[in-house]
C-alpha positions as CSV (number, residue, x, y, z in Angstrom):
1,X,12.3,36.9,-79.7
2,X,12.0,35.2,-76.3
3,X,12.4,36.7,-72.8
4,X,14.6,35.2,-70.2
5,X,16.1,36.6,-67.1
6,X,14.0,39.8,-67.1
7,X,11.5,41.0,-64.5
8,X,8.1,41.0,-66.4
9,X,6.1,43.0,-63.5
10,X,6.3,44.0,-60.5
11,X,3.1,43.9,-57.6
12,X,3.3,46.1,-54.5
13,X,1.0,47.6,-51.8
14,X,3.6,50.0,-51.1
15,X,4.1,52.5,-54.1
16,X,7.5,54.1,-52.2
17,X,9.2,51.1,-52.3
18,X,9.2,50.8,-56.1
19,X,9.4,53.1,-59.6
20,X,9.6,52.4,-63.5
21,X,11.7,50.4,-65.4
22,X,8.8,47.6,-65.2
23,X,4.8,47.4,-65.8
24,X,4.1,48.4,-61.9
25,X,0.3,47.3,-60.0
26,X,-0.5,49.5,-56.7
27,X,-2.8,47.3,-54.5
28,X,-4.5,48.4,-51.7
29,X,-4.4,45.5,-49.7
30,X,-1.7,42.4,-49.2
31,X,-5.3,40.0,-50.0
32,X,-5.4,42.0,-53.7
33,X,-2.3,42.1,-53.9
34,X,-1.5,38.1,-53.6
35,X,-4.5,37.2,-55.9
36,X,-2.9,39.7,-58.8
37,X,0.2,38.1,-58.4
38,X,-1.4,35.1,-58.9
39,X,-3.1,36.0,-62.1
40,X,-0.1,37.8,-63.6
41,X,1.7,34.7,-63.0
42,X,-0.2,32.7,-65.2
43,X,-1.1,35.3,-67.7
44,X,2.5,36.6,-67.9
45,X,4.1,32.8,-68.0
46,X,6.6,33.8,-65.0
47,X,7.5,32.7,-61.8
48,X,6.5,35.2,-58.7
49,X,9.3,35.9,-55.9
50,X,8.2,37.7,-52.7
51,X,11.2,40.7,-51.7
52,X,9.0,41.3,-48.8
53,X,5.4,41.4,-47.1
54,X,4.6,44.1,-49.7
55,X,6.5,43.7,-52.8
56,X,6.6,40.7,-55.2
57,X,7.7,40.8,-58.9
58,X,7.4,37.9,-61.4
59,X,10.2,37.4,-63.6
60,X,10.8,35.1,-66.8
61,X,13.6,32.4,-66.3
């Protein structure tokens, strides 16, 4: 099984913006925040997309 056009994670500073249907990261800070992203988008084999100063998710193609 391989996974293609689904959100794998999503990376936020703002928890109120965001809710479940995804593995979900809190960050305290937009520095932590961008170096997470980073790392999930390697570990997770996914491509991040920034919805906004404090929300990104990474999602397979």
């Amino acid at each position: 099984m391989s996974l293609e056009k689904f959100i794998l994670a999503v990376v936020t500073t703002n928890s109120a913006k965001v809710s479940g249907g995804a593995s979900v990261f809190h960050c305290s800070d937009k520095k932590e925040m961008d170096e997470l992203t980073a790392n999930l988008e390697a570990i997770l084999d996914g491509i991040a997309h920034a919805l906004g100063d404090e929300l990104y998710i990474i999602v397979k193609h």
